[in-house]
C-alpha angles and dihedrals in degrees: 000000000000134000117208098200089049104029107201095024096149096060096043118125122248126161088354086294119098106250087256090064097064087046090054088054096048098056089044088059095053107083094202139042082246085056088045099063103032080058095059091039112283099151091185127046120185120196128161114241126188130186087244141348103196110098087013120132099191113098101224095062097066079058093049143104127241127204108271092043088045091053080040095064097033085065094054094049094052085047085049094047104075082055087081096064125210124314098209105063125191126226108263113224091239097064097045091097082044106045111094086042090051103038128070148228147195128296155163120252091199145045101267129185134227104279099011110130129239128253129185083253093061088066137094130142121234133171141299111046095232094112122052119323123250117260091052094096101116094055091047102053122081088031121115125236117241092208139027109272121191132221115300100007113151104243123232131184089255087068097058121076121242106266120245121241 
């Protein structure tokens, strides 16, 4: 359990708990395996139902659901689901003085030279977001800088050069 953009993420304070700990919690709080996971994120569960197991041959009906459980299982999913939390998440007003300093862009990870392409490799993301924002990668990669840019400069769109058509 490591993270190698945020060494040291499962220990992190927040909200005076490691992060395991909430994750703990969260998987305490989910009655079933199928709880488990959509807490931590799953988005899709896939589970075999049958109308009844009992007097079937077929092997995949003794490890499958029936209704009620089914329903069952649906209900604590759906119980499970709000523990996620959003994906989208606003801008507190709290973080607004912090948030160029806190949050990242864009980067290279390596000495490049006017014209040379990038590659995914090329990339890392580094404070402060004055550069481009996170999430543009694919748009980035494959262009070619316009300037040489060194180690750990924060890229802009003025440093790539304008793409051929």
């Amino acid at each position: 359990m490591t993270s190698s953009r945020l060494p040291g993420k499962v220990l992190m304070d927040i909200a005076g708990k490691p992060m395991l700990h909430h994750v703990i919690e969260r998987t305490q709080r989910a009655a079933t395996v199928e709880g488990v996971v959509v807490a931590l994120g799953a988005r899709v569960v896939e589970k075999h139902f049958t109308y009844r197991r009992e007097g079937q041959s077929f092997g995949d009906h003794q490890l499958s659901l029936e209704p009620d459980e089914l329903a069952q299982m649906v209900r604590l999913i759906r119980e499970v689901e709000p523990l996620r939390g959003v994906a989208d998440k606003p801008l507190q007003p709290g973080e607004r003085p912090i948030r160029d300093v806190a949050r990242r862009s864009l980067a290279v990870s390596r000495s490049l030279s006017r014209g040379e392409r990038l590659v995914a490799a090329d990339l890392t993301w580094l404070r402060p977001a004055s550069g481009i924002p996170p999430g543009q990668e694919a748009e980035v990669v494959g262009r070619v800088v316009a300037r040489d840019i060194g180690a750990g400069e924060l890229l802009s769109w003025d440093d790539l050069a304008a793409e051929e058509d």
